[in-house]
C-alpha atoms as one frame of an Amber mdcrd trajectory, in Angstrom:
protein
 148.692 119.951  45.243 147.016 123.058  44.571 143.629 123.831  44.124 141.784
 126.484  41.890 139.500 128.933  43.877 138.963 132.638  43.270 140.140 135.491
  46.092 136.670 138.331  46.576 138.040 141.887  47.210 135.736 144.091  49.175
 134.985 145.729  46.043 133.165 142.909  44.757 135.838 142.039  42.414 136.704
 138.368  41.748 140.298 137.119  41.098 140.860 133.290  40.093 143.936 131.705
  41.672 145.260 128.524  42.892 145.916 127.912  46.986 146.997 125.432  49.018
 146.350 125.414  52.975 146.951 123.095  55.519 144.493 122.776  59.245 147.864
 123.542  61.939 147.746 121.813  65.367 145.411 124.278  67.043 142.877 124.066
  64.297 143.472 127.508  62.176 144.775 127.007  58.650 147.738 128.369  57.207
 148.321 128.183  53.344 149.672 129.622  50.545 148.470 131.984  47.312 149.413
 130.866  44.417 149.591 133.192  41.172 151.229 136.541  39.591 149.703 138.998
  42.297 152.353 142.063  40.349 149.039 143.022  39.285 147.246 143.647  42.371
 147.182 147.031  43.953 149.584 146.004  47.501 146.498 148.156  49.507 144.680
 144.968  48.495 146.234 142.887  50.994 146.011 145.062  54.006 142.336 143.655
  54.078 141.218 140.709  54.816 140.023 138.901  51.549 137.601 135.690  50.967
 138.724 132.621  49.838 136.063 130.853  47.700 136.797 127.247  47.751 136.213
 124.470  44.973 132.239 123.492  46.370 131.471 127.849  47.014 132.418 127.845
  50.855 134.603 130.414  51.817 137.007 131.115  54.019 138.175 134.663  55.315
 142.282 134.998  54.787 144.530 137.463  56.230 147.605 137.931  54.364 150.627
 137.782  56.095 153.713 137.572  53.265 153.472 137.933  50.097 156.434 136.951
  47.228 156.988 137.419  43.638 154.919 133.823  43.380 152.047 134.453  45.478
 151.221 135.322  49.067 151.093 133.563  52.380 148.093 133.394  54.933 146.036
 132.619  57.486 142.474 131.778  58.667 140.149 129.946  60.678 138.014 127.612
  59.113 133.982 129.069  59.542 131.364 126.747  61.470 129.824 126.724  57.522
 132.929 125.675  55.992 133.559 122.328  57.744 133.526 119.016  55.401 133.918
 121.390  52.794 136.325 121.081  50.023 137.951 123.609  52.086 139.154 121.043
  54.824 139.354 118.389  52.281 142.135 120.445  50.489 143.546 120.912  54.091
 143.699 117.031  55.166 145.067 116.283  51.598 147.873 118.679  51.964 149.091
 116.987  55.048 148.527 113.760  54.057 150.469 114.822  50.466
């Protein structure tokens, strides 16, 4: 199910959006972006961006496909981030 979070450009710049990830085997997530991103400038996702999560953690995300729905990534969940709504949104995805 997806979640609403928001997606910080190194500009500052805050974009709300919906993701879903899921924690993979050997503990990085993979997940997906989920929202019109026609808008963005494609140079955008040659960076890494920041996740911000439903409780404010965040998560760095590297994008590796995006689609006319959204985008694809990955990332490693932070030290910070753990028991966060972050890796609750994770577990719930595999368990969903």
């Amino acid at each position: 199910m997806p979640v609403a979070g928001k997606i910080v450009l190194k500009s500052g710049a805050q974009l709300p959006l919906e993701y879903r990830m899921v924690t993979q085997p050997d503990g990085l997530l993979s997940g997906e972006l989920i929202g019109d991103l026609d808008a963005w400038d494609p140079l955008v996702f040659a960076d890494r961006l920041r996740l911000v999560c439903n409780d404010g953690r965040s998560v760095e995300v590297l994008i590796t496909h995006v689609t006319d729905k959204g985008a694809l990534f990955i990332a490693a969940m932070e030290a910070a981030a753990t028991n966060s709504d972050c890796q609750d949104v994770a577990t719930a995805a595999i368990a969903g």
